[in-house]
C-alpha positions as CSV (number, residue, x, y, z in Angstrom):
1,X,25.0,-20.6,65.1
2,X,24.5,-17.7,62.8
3,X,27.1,-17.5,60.1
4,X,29.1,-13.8,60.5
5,X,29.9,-12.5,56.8
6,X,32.8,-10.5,58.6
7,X,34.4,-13.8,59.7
8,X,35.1,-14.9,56.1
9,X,38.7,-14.5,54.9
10,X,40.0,-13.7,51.4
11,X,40.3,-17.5,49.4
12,X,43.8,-15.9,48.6
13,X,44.3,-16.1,52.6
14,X,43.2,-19.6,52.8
15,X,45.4,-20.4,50.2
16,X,48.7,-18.9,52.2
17,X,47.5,-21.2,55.1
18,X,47.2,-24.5,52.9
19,X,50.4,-23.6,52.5
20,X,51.4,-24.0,55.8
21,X,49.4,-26.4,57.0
22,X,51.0,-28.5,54.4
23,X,54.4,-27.6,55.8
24,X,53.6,-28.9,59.3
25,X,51.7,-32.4,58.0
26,X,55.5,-32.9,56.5
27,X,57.0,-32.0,59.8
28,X,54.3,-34.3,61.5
29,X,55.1,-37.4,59.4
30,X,58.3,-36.7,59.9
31,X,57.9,-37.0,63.9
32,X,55.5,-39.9,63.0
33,X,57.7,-41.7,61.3
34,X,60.5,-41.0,63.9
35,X,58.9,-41.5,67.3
36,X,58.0,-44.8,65.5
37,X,61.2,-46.1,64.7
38,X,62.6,-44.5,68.0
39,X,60.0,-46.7,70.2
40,X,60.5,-50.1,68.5
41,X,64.3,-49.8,67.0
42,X,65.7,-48.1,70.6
43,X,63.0,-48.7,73.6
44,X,62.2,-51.8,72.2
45,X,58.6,-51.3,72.4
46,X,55.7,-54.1,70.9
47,X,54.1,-51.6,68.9
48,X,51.5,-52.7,66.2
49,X,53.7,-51.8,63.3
50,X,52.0,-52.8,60.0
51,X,48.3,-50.4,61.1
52,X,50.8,-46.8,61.9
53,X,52.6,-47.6,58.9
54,X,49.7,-47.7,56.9
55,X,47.7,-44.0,58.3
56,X,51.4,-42.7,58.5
57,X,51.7,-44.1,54.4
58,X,48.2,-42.6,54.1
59,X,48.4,-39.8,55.1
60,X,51.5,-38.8,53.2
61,X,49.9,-39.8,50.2
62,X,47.5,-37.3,50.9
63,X,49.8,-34.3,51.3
64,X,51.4,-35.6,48.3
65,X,48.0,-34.8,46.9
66,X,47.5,-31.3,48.5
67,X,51.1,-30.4,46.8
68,X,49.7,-30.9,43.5
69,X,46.8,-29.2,44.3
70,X,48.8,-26.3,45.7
71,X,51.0,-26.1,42.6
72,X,47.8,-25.6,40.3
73,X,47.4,-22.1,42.0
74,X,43.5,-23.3,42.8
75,X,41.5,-21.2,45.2
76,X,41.5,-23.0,48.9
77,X,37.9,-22.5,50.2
78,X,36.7,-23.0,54.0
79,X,34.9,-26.3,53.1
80,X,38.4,-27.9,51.8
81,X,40.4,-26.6,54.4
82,X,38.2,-28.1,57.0
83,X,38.5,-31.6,55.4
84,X,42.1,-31.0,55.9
85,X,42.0,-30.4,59.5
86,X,40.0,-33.7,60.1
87,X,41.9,-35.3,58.1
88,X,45.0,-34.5,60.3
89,X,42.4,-35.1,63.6
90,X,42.0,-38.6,61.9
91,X,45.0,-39.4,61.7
92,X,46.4,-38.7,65.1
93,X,43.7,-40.6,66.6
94,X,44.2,-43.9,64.6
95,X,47.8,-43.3,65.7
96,X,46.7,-42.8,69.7
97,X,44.7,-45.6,69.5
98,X,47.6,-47.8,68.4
99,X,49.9,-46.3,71.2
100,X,48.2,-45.9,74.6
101,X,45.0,-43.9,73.6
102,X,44.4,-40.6,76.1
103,X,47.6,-42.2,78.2
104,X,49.6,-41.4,75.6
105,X,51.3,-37.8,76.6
106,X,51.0,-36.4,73.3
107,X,47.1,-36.4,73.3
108,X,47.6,-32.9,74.0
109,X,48.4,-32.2,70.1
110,X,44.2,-32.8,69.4
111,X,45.1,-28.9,70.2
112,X,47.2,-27.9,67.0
113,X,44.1,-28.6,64.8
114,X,42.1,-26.5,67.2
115,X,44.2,-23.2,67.1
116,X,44.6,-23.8,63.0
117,X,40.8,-23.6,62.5
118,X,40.4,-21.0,65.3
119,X,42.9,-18.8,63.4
120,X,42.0,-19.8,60.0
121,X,38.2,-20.6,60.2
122,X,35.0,-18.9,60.9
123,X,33.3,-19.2,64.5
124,X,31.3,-22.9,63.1
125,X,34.3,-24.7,61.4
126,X,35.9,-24.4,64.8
127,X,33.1,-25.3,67.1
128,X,32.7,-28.4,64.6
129,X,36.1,-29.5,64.8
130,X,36.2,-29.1,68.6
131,X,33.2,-31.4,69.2
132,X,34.8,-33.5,66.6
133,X,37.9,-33.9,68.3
134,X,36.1,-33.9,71.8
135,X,34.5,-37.4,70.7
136,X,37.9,-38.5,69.5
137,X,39.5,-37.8,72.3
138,X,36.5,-39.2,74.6
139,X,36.0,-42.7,72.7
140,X,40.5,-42.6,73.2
141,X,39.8,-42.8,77.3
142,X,37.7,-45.6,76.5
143,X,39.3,-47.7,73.6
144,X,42.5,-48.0,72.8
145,X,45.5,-50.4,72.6
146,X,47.6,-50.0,75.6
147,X,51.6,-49.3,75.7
148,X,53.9,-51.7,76.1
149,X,56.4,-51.8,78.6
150,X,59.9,-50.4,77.9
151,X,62.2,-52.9,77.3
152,X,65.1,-50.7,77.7
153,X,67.2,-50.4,81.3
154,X,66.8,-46.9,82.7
155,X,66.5,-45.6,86.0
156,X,63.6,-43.3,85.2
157,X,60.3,-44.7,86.6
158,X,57.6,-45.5,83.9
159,X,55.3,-42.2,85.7
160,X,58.6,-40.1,85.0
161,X,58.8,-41.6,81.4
162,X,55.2,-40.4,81.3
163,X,56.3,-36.7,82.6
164,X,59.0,-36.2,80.0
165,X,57.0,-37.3,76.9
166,X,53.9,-35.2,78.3
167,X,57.3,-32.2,78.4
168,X,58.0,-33.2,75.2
169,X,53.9,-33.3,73.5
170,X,53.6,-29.9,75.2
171,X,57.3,-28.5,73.6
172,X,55.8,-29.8,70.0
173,X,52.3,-28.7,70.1
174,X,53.6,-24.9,71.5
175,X,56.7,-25.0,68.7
176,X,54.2,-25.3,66.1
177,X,50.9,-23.0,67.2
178,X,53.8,-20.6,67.5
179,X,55.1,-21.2,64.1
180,X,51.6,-21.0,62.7
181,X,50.6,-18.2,64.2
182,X,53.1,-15.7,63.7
183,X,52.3,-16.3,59.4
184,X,49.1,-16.1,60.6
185,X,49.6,-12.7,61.8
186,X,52.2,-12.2,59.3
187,X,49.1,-12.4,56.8
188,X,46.7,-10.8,58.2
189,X,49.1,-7.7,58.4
190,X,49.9,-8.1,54.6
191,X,46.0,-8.3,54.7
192,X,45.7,-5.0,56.5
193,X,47.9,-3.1,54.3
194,X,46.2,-4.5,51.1
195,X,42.9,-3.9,52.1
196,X,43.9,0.2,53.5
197,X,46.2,0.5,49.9
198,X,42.5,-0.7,48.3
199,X,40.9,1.8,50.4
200,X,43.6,5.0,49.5
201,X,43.2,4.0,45.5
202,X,38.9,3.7,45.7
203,X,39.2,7.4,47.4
204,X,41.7,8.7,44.8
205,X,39.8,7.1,41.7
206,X,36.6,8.6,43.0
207,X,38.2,12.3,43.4
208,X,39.4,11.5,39.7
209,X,36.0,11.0,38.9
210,X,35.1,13.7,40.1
211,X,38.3,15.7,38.5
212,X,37.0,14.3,35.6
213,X,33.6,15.6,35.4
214,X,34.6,18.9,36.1
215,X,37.4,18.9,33.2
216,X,34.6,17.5,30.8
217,X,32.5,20.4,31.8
218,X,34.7,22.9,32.0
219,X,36.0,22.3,28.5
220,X,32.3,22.4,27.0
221,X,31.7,25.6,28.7
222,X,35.1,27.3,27.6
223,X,34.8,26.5,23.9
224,X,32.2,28.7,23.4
225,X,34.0,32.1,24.4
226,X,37.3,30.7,22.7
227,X,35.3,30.5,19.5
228,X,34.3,34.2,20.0
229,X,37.6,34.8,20.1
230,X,38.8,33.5,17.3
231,X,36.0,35.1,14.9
232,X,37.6,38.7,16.6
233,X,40.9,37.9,16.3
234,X,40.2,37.1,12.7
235,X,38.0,40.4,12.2
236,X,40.8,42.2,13.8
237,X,43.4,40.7,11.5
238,X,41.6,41.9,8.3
239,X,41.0,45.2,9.9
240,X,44.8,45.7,10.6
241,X,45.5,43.9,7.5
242,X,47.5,46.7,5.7
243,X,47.5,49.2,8.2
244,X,50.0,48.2,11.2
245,X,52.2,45.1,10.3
246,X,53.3,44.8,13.7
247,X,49.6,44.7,15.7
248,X,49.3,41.8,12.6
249,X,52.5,39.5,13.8
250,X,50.4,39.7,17.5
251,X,46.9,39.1,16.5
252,X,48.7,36.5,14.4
253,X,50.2,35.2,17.6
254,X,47.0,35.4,19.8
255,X,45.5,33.5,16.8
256,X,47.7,30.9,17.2
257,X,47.6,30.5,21.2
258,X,44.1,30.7,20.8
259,X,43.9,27.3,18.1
260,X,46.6,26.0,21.3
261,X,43.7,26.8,23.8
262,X,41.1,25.0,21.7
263,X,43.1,21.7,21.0
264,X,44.1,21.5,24.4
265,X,39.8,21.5,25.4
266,X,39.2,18.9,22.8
267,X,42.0,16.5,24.1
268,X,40.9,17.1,27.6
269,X,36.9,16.6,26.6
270,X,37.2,13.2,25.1
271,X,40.2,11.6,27.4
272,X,38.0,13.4,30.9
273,X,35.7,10.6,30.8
274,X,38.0,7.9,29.2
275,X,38.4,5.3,31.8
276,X,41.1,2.6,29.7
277,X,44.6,4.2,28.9
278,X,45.1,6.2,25.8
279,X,46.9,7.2,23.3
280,X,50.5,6.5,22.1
281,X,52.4,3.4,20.9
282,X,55.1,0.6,22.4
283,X,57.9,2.3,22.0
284,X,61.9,1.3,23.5
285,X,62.4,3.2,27.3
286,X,65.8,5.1,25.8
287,X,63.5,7.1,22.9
288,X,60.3,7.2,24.9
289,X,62.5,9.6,27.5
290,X,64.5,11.3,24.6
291,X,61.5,12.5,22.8
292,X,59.8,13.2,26.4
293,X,63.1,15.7,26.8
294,X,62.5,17.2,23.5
295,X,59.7,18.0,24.4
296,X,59.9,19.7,27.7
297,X,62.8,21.3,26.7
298,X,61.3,22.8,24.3
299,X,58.6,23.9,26.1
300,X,61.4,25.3,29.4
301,X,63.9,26.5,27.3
302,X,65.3,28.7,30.0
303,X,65.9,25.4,32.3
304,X,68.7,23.6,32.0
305,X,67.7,19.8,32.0
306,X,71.0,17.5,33.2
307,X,69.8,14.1,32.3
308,X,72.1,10.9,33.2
309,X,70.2,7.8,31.5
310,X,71.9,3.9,31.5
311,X,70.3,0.9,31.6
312,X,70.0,-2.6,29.7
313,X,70.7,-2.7,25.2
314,X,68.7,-3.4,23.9
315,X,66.3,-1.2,25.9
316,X,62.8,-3.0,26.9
317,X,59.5,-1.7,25.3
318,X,56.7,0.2,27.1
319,X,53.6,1.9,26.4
320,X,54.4,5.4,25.1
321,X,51.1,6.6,26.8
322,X,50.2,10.5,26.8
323,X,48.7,10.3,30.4
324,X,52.3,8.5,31.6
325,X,54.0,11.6,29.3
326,X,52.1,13.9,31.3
327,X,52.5,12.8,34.4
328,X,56.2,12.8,34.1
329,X,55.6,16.0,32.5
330,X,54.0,17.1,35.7
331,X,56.8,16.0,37.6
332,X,59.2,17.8,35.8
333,X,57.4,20.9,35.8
334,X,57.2,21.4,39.5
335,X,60.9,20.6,39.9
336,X,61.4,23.8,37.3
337,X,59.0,25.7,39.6
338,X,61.2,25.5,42.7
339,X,64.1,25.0,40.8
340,X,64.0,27.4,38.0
341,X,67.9,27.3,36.8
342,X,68.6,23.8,36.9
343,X,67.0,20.3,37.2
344,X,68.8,17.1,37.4
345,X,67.2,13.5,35.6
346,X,68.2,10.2,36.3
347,X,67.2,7.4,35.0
348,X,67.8,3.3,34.9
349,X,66.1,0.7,34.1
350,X,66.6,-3.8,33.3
351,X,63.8,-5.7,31.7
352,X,61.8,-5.6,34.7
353,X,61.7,-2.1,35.6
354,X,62.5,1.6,35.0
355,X,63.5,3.8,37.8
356,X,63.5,7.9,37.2
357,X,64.7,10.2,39.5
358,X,64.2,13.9,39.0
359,X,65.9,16.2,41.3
360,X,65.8,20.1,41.9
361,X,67.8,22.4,44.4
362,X,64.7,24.3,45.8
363,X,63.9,24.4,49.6
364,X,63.1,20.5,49.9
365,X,59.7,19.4,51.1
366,X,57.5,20.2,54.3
367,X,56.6,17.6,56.8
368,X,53.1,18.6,55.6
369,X,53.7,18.1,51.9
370,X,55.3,15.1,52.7
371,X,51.7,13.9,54.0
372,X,49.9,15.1,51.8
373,X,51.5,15.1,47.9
374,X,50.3,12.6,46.3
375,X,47.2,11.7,48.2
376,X,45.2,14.7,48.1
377,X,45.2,18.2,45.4
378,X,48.4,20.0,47.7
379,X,50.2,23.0,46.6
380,X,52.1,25.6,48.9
381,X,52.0,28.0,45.8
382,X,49.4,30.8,45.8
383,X,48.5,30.5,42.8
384,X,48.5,26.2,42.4
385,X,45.5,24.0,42.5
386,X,47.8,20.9,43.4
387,X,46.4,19.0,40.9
388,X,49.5,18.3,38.8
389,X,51.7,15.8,41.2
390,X,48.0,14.6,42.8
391,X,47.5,13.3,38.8
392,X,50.7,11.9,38.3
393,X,50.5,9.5,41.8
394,X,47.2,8.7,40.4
395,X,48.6,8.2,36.5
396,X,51.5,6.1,37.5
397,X,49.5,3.9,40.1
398,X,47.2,2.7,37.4
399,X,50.4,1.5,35.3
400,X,51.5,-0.4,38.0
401,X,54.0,2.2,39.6
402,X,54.9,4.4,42.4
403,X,55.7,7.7,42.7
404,X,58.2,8.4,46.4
405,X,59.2,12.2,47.4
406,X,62.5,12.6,49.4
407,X,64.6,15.3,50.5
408,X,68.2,15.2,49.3
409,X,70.9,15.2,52.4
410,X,72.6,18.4,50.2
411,X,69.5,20.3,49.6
412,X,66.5,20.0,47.3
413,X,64.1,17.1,47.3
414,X,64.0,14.3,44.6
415,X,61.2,12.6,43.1
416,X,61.4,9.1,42.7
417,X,59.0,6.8,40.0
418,X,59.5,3.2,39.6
419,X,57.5,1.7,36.7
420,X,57.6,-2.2,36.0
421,X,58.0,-2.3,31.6
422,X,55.5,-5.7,31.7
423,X,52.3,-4.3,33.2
424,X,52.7,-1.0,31.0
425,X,52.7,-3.3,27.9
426,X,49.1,-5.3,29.3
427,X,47.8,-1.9,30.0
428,X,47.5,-1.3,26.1
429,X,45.4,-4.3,25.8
């Protein structure tokens, strides 16, 4: 049968399931070693002991082994999951064979195996493991030790005995398909969401790329008309040199916004294409924010800032990046757009993580901003490109954080980023 590429699940997947499958061979020897003790200690049944004892023996032994392979972290491929399953197909037919063969009313478990691999496995594991357990199951009507009779006094018939412990095979084997199943589709949801989140962020880093490109460009096209502009504004300076003081003190200013204009294109042609994170040092969470607010401030002077800041002393260390400062900067900035008076800052963190809230008292968010900020270039200003909380998602997800938007319940809308310290630290390796 033709192998289906699409039928192959993650090794991380496989791993999740050894996992579980380990689980229920504990629960199984567990029943094993039960029913066992039940039929000889309390029915008083002649079984053959010393053999059961030993596959039940072996075949702990070998989960004890799959536990140490489990705590190594190791990748669980299809091949080793398989030999599992046979193992486990083994086993319960050395048991059978011992207690009544295909009489035996829980035969019917030859069926967990089967809806593991069908769940697990691609199309050929399972169709191998079927015809393997098809011959087990077929050589069972043929050879097998047969039960002994129940030494016990009941009214029950021995066909009625037969009936409950068929009842009981049938309660077991649906108990633990069910089991399995539901973390199978518990983890092929997490699955889901992994692989549309992997999706989102390949979309978003290509319209970066593309952000990018256009930024580099931009800036090599701009910096020749800014250096024409500077050779005039300097002309112009020593034309009005000693004539008109105050045309001087604003060429001297257009001078100077013009050097601003410059530096900005020369930071944003060399960091455009720069894929690894840049700039800045580790620095503690409490200064990193202060100087951020120094900054901004400085830059907003009209707006008041009300910032509320607590958290663990000493204060962990992150990467004072200049992408992560403007993307907060970003943030900030909008909530002074809609907010224009006053802004409200929040902020806590532990050694695990920082959490900043930034709050205005504008009109609160759209239900279409809502679906769009973030994921696409969005702006409901005329004269916005939507670019600047489009970055800062984009910014913050590649240090390992998340950006959430919110409306407040008394007006405004709040802006929520959650950045762990750790990852922020590896990113400046």
């Amino acid at each position: 049968m033709p192998h289906n590429k699409f039928d192959d699940s993650p090794p991380g997947r496989t791993t999740a399931d050894m996992r579980r499958l380990f689980m229920l061979r504990n629960v199984a020897i567990a029943g094993q070693t039960l029913a066992v003790i039940t039929a000889t200690s309390i029915l008083h049944m002649a079984l053959p002991v010393l053999p059961m004892a030993g596959i039940i023996a072996a075949l702990l032994l070998f989960n004890i082994a799959t536990w140490f392979v489990l705590r190594k972290s190791w990748q669980v491929s299809h091949p080793a999951f398989m030999l599992h399953l046979l193992v486990d197909v083994f086993a319960l037919s050395g048991l059978l064979y011992y207690t009544g063969g295909a009489t035996n009313p829980f035969v019917s478990l030859f069926l967990i195996p089967l809806a593991i691999s069908a769940t697990v496995l691609t199309s050929r594991y399972t169709w191998a493991l079927s015809a393997v357990t098809v011959i087990c199951y077929t050589l069972l009507m043929r050879d097998y030790i047969p039960l002994p009779h129940v030494h016990v006094h009941s009214e029950m018939s021995p066909f009625g005995m037969h009936v409950y412990g068929m009842w009981l095979g049938f309660v077991m084997s649906a108990g633990i398909i069910a089991y399995f199943v539901v973390g199978m589709g518990k983890t092929l949801r997490q699955r889901e969401h992994a692989l549309a989140a992997a999706r989102e962020r390949a979309l978003r880093d290509a319209q970066l790329v593309q952000l990018g490109t256009l930024a580099a460009s931009t800036a090599h096209e701009l910096g020749t008309p800014l250096g024409t502009m500077a050779l005039l504004t300097e002309e112009l300076e020593e034309i009005c040199n000693s004539n008109d003081p105050e045309m001087n003190e604003r060429l001297t200013l257009l001078r100077s916004q013009i050097e601003r204009c410059k530096t900005a294109l020369s930071t944003l042609a060399v960091s455009a294409g720069d894929v690894r994170l840049s700039g800045g040092g580790v620095m503690a969470i409490d200064g990193y924010l202060a100087s951020l607010r120094t900054e901004w401030q400085q830059a907003n002077p009209g707006v008041t800032l009300n910032t509320h800041w607590e958290g663990d002393t000493p204060a962990p260390a992150i990467l004072a990046d200049r992408t992560l400062s403007q993307a907060i900067t970003n943030i900030l900035d909008n909530a002074a757009d809609v907010s224009p008076r006053a802004i409200e800052w929040n902020a806590h963190w532990d050694q695990k993580e920082c959490v900043l809230e930034i709050r205005d008292w504008g009109p609160g968010l759209t239900s279409e901003a809502k679906q769009k900020v973030g994921k696409e270039p969005y702006s409901e200003k005329p004269e916005g490109l939507g670019l600047g909380l489009f970055l800062a998602h984009a910014i913050i997800g590649r240090f390992g954080g998340s950006v959430t938007l919110f409306n407040c319940d008394d007006g405004g809308s709040c802006t929520r980023v959650q950045l762990p310290c750790q990852p922020l630290l590896d990113a400046a390796t």
